[in-house]
C-alpha positions as CSV (number, residue, x, y, z in Angstrom):
1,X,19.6,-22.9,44.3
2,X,19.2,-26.1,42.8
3,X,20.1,-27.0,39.0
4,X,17.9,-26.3,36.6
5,X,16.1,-29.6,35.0
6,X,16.1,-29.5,31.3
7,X,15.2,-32.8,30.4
8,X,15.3,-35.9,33.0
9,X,17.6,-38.9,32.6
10,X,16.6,-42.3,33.6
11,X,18.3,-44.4,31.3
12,X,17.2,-47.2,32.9
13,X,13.8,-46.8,32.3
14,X,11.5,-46.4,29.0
15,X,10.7,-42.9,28.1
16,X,7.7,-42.7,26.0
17,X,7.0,-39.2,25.4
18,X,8.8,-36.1,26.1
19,X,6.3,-33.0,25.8
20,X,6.6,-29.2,25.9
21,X,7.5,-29.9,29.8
22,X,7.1,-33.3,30.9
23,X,8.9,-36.6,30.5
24,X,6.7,-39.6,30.5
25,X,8.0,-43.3,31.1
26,X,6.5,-46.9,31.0
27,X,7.1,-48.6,34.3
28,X,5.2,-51.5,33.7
29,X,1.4,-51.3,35.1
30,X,1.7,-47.5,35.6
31,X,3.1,-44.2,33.9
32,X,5.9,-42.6,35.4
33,X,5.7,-38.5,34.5
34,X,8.4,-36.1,35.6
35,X,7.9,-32.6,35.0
36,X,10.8,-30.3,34.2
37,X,11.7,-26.9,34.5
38,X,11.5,-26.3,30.1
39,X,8.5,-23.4,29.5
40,X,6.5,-23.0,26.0
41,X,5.3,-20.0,24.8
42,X,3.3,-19.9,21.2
43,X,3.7,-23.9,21.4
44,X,7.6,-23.3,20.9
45,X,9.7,-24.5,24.0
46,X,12.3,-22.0,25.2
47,X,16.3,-22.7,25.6
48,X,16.2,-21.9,29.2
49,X,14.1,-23.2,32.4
50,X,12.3,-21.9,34.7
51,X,13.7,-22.3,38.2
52,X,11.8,-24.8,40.4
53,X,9.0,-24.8,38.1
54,X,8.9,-28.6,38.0
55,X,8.3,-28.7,41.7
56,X,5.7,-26.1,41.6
57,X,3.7,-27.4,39.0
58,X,3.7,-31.0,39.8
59,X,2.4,-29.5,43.7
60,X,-0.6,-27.6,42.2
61,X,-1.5,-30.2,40.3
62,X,-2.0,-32.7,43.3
63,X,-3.7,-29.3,45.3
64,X,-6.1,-29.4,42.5
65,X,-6.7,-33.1,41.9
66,X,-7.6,-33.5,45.4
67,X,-10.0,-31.0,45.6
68,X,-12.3,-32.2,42.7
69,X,-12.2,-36.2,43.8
70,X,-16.1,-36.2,44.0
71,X,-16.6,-34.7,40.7
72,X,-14.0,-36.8,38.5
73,X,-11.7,-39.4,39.1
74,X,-7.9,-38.5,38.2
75,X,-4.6,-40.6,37.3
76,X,-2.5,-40.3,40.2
77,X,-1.3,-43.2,42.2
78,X,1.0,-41.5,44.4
79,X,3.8,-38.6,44.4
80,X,6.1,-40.3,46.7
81,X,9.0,-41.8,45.3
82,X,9.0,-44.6,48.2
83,X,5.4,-46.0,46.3
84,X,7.0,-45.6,42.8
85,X,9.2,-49.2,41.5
86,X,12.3,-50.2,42.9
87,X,13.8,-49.3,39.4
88,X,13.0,-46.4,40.1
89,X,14.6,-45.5,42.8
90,X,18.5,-45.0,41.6
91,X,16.8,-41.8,40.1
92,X,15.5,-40.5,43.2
93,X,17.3,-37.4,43.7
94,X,15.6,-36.5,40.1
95,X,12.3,-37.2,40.9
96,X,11.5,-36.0,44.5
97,X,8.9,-33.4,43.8
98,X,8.6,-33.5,40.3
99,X,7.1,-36.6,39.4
100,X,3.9,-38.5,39.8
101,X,3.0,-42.1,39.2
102,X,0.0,-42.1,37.5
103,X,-2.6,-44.7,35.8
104,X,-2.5,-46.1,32.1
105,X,-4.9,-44.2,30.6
106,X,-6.4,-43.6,26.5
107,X,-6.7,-40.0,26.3
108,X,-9.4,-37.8,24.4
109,X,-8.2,-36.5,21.0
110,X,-9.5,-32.7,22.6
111,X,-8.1,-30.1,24.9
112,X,-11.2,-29.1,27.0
113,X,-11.0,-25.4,27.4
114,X,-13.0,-23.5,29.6
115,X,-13.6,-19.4,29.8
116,X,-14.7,-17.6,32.7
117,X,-13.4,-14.3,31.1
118,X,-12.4,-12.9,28.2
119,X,-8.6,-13.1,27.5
120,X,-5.7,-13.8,25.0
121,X,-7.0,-16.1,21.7
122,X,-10.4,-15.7,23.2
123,X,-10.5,-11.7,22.9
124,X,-8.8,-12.2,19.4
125,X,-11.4,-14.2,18.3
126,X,-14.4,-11.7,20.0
127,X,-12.8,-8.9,18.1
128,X,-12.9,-10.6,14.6
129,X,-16.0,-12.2,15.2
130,X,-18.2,-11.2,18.4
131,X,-17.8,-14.9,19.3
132,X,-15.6,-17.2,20.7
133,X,-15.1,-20.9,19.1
134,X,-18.7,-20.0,17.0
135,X,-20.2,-18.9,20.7
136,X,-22.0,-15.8,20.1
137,X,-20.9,-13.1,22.6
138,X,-23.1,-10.1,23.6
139,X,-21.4,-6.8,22.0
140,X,-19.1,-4.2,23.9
141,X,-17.1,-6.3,25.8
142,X,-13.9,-5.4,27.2
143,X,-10.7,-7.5,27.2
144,X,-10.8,-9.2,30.4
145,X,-13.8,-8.8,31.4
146,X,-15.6,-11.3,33.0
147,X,-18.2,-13.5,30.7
148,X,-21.7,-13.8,31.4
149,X,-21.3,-17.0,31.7
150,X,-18.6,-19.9,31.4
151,X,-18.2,-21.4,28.4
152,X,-16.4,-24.5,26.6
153,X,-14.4,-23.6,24.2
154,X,-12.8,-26.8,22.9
155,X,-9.5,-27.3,20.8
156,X,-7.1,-29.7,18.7
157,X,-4.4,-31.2,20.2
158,X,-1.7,-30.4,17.8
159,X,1.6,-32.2,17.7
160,X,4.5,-30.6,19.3
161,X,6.0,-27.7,17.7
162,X,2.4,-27.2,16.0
163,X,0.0,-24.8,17.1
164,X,-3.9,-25.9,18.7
165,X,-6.3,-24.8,17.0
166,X,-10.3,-24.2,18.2
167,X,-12.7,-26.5,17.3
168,X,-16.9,-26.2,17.6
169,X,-18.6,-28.5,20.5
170,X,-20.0,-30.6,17.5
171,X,-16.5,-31.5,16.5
172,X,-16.1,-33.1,19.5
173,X,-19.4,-35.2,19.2
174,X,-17.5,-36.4,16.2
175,X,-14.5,-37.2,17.7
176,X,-15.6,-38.4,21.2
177,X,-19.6,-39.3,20.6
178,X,-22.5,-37.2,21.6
179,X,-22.8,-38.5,25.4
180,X,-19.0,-38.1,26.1
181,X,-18.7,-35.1,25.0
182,X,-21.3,-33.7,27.0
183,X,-19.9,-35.3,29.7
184,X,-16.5,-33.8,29.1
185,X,-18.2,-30.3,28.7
186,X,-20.2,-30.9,31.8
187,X,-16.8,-31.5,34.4
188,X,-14.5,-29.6,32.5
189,X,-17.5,-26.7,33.6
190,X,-18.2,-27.9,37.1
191,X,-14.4,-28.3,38.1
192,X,-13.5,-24.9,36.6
193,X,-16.3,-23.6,38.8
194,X,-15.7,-24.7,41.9
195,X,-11.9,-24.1,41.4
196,X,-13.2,-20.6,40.4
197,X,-14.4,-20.1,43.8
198,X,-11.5,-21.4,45.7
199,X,-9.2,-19.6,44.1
200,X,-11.4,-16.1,44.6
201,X,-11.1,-16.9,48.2
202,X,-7.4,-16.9,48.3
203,X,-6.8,-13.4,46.2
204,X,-6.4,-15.3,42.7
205,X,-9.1,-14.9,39.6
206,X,-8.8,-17.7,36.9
207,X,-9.9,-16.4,33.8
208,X,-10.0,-19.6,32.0
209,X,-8.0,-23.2,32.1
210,X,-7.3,-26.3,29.5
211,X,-8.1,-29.9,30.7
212,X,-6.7,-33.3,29.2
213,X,-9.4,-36.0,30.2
214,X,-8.8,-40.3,29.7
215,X,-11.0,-42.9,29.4
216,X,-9.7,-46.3,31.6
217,X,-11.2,-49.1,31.9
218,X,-14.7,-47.5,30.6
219,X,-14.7,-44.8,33.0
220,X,-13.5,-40.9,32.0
221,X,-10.9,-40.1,34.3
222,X,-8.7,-36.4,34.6
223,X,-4.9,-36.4,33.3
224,X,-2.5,-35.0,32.9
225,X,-2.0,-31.3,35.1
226,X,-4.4,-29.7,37.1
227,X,-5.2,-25.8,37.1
228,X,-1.4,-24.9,37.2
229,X,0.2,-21.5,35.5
230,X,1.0,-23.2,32.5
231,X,-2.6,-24.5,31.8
232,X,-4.5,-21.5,33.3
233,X,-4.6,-17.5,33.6
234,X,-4.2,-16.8,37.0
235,X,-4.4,-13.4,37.8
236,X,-4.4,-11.0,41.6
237,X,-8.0,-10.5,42.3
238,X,-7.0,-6.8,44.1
239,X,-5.2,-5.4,41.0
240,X,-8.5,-6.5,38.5
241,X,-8.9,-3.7,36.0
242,X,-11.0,-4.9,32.8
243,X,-10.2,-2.7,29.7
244,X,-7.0,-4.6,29.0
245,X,-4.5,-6.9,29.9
246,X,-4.1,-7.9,33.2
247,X,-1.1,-8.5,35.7
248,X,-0.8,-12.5,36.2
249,X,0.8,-15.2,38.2
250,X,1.2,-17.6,35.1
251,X,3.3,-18.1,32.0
252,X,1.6,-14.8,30.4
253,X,4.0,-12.6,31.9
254,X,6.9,-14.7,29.4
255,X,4.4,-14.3,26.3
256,X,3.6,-10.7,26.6
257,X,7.6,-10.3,26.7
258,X,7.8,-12.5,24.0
259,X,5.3,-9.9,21.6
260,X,7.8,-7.2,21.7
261,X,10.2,-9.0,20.1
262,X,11.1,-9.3,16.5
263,X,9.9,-12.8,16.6
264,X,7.8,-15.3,14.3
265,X,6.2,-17.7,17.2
266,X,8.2,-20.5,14.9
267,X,11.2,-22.6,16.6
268,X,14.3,-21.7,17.1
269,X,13.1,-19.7,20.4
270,X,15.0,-16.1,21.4
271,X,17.5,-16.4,24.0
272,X,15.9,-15.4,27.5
273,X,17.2,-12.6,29.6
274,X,17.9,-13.7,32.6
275,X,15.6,-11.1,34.4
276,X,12.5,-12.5,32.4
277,X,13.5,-16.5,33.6
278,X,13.5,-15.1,37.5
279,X,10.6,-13.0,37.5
280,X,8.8,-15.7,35.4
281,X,9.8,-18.2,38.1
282,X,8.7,-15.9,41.2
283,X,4.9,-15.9,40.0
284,X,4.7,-19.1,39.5
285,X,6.2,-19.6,43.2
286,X,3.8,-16.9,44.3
287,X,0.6,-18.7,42.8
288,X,1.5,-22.1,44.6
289,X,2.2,-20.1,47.7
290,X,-1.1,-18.1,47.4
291,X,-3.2,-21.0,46.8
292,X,-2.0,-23.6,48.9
293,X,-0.8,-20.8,52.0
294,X,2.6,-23.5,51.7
295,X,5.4,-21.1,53.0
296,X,9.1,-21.5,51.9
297,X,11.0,-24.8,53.4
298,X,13.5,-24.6,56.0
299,X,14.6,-28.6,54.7
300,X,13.9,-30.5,51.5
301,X,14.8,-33.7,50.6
302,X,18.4,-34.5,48.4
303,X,17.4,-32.8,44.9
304,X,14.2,-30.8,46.2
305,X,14.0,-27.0,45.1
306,X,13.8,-26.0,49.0
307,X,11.2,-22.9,47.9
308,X,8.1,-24.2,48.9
309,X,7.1,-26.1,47.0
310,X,5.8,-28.4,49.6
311,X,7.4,-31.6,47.8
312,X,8.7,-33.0,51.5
C-alpha cells in the first residue's frame, strides 16, 4: 500500500495555496496542483487520509473534463509529469497521478451548485422553507427524491476553516454581472446534465455537484475538480430508495459517521477509526472504477497507488 500523502513537499518550488485537499504551486506560466489524500467534512479537514484518494480524484477529474470539451473549456495542460518543468521533476515520485498542470486562471468569487435531487443542506433548507436557495419547491417532497427539474443553487466561497454559505442567483449578478452569471448558470446546468446521463448509464445517480469556473484571457474556462466524490453525491442507481438517505460512493458515508458523534463541526477534527478511513477509501475507488470501467493495475509507476486508478 503506498504512504499516505498528507501534505506534498516540493521545497523547491513556490506553493501558493494549500486547500482542504490540494496543494497549488507557481511554476512560472502555469499552476502546478497536487491533490492529496487529506478529506473535509463540515469544511474542517480530518487528521487522517484517505488511501489513494489523491490518485482517484485527480483521474475523475480528467474523465470528466474530457467529456464536456465542447461545452466549456477547462484548465488542464497535461497530467503527465514528463510535460510538467524540469524543476519539477526531482519531485516525481510525488506527483505521478496526483497532480495536473493547469492554466493561470482569475476565478469566480461563487461555487456554482447544481441539484438534480433533493439531498443534505438542500433537504434542510426544503424543510424550513419549501425552497431551496429562495427556489420555491412544490410541497411533499421526500428526501432524495428526484427534482422536477435541476436547479442552481449558488453559494459563497468561504475561507478555509469557514463554512459556504447559499447565496440567491441575483447575488451572483452582483458579483459576476448579469451576462456571466447566466452564462455560469447555463454550463454549470448543461454539464451536470449530460454528466447526469453518463453516469445513469454506468449504475451511478448524481444527485447534485459544485463547480469552480475562471475567467482567462476573456474567456470563462472550468477549474479546479470535475464531478469527483468530494464535489458530488454519487449514489448506486440499483439500491435508490427516496424517503431518506441514501447509500453513496462519496465523502457522505464519513459525514453521516461524523453526525453521531458528540461533535461541533468546528476544528480540532475527531480522531478517525481506522475502519471509517478504509471503507471511506473503497467508495471512492469503487466510483472511479464504475465510471471509467478502469480495473485495478497489475504495474504503476514509482509512487503510484497501484489500485486503479489509471494514473500509468
Amino acid at each position: 500500500m503506498t504512504p499516505i500523502v498528507m501534505q506534498s513537499s516540493c521545497p523547491d518550488l513556490k506553493l501558493v495555496n494549500q486547500g482542504k485537499v490540494r496543494d497549488i504551486y507557481d511554476v512560472g506560466e502555469y499552476l502546478l496542483i497536487v491533490t492529496s489524500d487529506r478529506i473535509s467534512a463540515f469544511d474542517v479537514i480530518m487528521n487522517e487520509g484517505i488511501p489513494q484518494k489523491g490518485y482517484v480524484l485527480t483521474e475523475i477529474s480528467k474523465f470528466w473534463f474530457e467529456k464536456m470539451t465542447d461545452i466549456i473549456p477547462n484548465h488542464i495542460v497535461s497530467t503527465n509529469v514528463d510535460d510538467f518543468p524540469p524543476e519539477t521533476h526531482k519531485y516525481r515520485e510525488q506527483l505521478e497521478g496526483r497532480s495536473m498542470l493547469v492554466k493561470k486562471a482569475q476565478p469566480l468569487p461563487v461555487e456554482c451548485i447544481v441539484r438534480g435531487y433533493i439531498s443534505g443542506s438542500g433537504w434542510k433548507d426544503y424543510q424550513k422553507t419549501g425552497a431551496i436557495c429562495g427556489i420555491p419547491l412544490p410541497e411533499g417532497l421526500k428526501e432524495s427524491d428526484k427534482l422536477p427539474e435541476v436547479i442552481f443553487t449558488p453559494s459563497t466561497k468561504a475561507e478555509l476553516g469557514e463554512h459556504d454559505e447559499n447565496i440567491p442567483f441575483s447575488k451572483v449578478e452582483e458579483l459576476c454581472g448579469a451576462e456571466l452569471a447566466a452564462k455560469v448558470r447555463d454550463v454549470t446546468i448543461a454539464i451536470y446534465e449530460r454528466a447526469r446521463d453518463i453516469a445513469n448509464e454506468k449504475g451511478i445517480i448524481i444527485a447534485d455537484t459544485k463547480f469552480e469556473f475562471g475567467m482567462l484571457d476573456g474567456e470563462l474556462i472550468w477549474i479546479d475538480e470535475a464531478l469527483t466524490p468530494d464535489s458530488s453525491r454519487f449514489w448506486p442507481k440499483d439500491q435508490y430508495q427516496p424517503g431518506g438517505q441514501q447509500p453513496s460512493f462519496d465523502k457522505q458515508f464519513l459525514r453521516d459517521y461524523l453526525e453521531t458523534l458528540d461533535w461541533g463541526k468546528t476544528a480540532p477534527a475527531p480522531d478517525l477509526p481506522q475502519e471509517i478511513v478504509e471503507k471511506t477509501g473503497q467508495k471512492y475507488m469503487e466510483a472511479l472504477t464504475r465510471l471509467t470501467q478502469s480495473a485495478t493495475l497489475n504495474t504503476a509507476p514509482s509512487g503510484c497507488c497501484g489500485g486503479g486508478c489509471g494514473c500509468s
